[in-house]
Backbone bond lengths (Angstrom), bond angles and torsions (degrees), N, CA, C in turn:
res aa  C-N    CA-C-N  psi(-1)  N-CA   C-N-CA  omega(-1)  CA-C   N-CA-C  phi
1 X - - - 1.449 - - 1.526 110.44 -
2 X 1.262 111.39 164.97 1.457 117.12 177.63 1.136 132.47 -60.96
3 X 1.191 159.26 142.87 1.489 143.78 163.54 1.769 110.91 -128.17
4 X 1.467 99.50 178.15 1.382 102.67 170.42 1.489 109.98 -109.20
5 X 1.170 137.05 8.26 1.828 142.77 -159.82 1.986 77.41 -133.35
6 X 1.213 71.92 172.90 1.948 104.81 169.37 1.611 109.58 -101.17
7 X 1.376 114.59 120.67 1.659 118.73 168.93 1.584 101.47 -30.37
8 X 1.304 98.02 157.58 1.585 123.09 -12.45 2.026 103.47 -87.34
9 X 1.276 103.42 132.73 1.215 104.54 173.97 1.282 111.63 -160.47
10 X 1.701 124.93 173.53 1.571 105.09 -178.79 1.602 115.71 -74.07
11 X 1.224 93.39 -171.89 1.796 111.07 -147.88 1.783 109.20 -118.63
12 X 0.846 140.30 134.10 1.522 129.67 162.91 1.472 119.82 -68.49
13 X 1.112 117.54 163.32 1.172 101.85 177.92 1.961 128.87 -102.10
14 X 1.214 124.19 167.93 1.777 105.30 -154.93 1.385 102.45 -34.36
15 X 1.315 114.20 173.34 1.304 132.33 -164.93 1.392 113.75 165.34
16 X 1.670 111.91 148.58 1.297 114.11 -176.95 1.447 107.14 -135.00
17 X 1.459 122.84 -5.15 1.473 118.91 171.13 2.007 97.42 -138.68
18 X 1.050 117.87 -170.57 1.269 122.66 173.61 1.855 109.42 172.50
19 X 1.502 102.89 121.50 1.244 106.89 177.89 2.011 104.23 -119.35
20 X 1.758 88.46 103.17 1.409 86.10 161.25 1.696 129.17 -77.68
21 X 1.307 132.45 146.62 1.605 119.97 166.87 1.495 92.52 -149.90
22 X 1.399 89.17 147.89 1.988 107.17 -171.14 1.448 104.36 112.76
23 X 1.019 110.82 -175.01 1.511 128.73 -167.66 1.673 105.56 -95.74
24 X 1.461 96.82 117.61 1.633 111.91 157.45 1.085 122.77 -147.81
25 X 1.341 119.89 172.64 1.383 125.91 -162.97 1.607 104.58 -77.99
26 X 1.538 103.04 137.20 1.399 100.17 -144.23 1.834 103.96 -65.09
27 X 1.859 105.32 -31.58 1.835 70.21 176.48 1.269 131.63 -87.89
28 X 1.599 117.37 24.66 1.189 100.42 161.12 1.943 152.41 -34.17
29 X 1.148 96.24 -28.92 1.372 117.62 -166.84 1.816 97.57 -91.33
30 X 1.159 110.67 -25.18 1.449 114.37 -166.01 2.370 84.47 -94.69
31 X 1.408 128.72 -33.71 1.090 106.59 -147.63 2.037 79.74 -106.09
32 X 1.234 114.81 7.64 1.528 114.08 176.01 1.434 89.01 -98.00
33 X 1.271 148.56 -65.00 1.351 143.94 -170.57 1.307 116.15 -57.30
34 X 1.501 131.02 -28.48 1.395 133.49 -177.12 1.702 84.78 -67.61
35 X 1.557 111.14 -75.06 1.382 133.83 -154.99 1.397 117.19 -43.82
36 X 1.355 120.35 -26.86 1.485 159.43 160.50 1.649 120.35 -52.61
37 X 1.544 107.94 -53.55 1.375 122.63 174.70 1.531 112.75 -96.28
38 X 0.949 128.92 -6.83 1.678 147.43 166.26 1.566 82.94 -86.49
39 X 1.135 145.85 -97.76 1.143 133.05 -145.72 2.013 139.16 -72.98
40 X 1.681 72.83 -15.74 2.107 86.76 172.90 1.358 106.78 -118.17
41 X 1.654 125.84 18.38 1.609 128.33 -159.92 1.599 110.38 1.63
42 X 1.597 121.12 69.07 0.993 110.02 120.83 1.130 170.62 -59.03
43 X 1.691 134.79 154.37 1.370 130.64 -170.20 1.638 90.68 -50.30
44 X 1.260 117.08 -71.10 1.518 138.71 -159.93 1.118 139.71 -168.12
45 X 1.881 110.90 148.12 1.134 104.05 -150.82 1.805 82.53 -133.08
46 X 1.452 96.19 167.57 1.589 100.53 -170.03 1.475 99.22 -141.00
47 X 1.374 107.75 132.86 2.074 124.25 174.72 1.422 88.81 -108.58
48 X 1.318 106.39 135.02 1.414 137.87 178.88 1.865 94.06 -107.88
49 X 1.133 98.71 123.21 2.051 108.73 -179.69 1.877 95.92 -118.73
50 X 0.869 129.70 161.20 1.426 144.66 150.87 1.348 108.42 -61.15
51 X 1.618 119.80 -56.92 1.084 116.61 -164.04 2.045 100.90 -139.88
52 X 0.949 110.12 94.62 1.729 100.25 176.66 1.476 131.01 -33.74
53 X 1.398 110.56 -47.37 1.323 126.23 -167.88 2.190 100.94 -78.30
54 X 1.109 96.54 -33.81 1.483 99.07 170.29 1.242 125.44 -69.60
55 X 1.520 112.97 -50.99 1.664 122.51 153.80 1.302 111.01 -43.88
56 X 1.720 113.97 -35.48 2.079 91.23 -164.79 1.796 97.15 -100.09
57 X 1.381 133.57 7.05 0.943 142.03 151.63 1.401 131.14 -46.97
58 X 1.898 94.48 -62.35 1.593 134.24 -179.34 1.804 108.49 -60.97
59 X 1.375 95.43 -36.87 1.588 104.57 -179.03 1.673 103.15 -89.96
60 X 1.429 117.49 -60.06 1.586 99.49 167.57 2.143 126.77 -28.23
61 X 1.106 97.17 -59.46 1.301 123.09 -162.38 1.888 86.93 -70.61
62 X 1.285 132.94 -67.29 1.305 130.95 173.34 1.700 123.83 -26.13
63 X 1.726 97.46 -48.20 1.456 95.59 163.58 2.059 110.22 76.47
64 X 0.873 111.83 38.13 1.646 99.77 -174.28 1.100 124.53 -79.80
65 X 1.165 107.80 123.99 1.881 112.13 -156.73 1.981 94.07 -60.85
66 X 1.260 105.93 -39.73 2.085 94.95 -166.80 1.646 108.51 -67.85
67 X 1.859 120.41 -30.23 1.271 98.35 169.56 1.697 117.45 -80.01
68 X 1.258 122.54 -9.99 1.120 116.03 161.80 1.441 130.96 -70.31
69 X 0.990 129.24 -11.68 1.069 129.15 -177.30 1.909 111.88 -117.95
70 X 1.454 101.18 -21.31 1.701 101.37 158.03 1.745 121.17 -138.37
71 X 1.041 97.77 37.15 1.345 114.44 169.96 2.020 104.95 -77.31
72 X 1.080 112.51 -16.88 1.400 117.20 -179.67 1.503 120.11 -96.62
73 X 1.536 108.22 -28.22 1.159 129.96 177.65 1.749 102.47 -45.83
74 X 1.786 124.59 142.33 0.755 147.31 163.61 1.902 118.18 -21.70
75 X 1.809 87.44 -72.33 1.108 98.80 173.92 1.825 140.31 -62.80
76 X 1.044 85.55 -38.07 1.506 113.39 169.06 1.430 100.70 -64.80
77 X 1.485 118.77 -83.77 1.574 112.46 174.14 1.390 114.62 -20.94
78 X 1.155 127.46 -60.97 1.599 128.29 -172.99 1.377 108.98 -62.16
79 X 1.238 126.22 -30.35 1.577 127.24 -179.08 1.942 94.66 -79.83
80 X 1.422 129.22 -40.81 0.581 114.30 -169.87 1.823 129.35 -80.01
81 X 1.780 91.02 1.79 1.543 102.08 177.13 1.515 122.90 -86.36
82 X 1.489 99.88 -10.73 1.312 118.98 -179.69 1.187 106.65 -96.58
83 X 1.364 150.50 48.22 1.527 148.87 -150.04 1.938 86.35 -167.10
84 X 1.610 99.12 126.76 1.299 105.64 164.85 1.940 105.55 -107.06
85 X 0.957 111.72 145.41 1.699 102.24 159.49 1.558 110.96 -129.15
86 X 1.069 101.49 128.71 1.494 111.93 177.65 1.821 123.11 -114.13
């Protein structure tokens, strides 16, 4: 199932849309959309931001040790080609 953290952690339950609002850690949205397309192999999935350049700021500056260290990974890459952000 989907989550907003990096495994192992809990899971949401099925789902086909999801609107977060409030404060989270910024890669959430990037480790719910990977986790999402890894698990229903969809064509694609799309994160809606307010502002892009603030999100890819928020995520630079956040620093998360699990996409750093498998953000390169095969699998991950491929989940991550299927991810629009807008």
């Amino acid at each position: 199932m989907a989550s907003l953290f990096p495994p192992p952690c809990p899971t949401l339950p099925d789902l086909q849309t999801l609107l977060v609002k409030g404060s989270v850690h910024a890669s959430a949205p990037v480790h719910f959309s990977l986790s999402y397309v890894l698990q229903h192999d969809v064509e694609k999935a799309v994160v809606l931001s307010p502002s892009r350049a603030q999100f890819t700021v928020a995520l630079k500056d956040y620093r998360d040790g699990w996409i750093t260290e498998h953000g390169g990974d095969g699998r991950t890459n491929k989940a991550a080609s299927k991810v629009d952000i807008l």
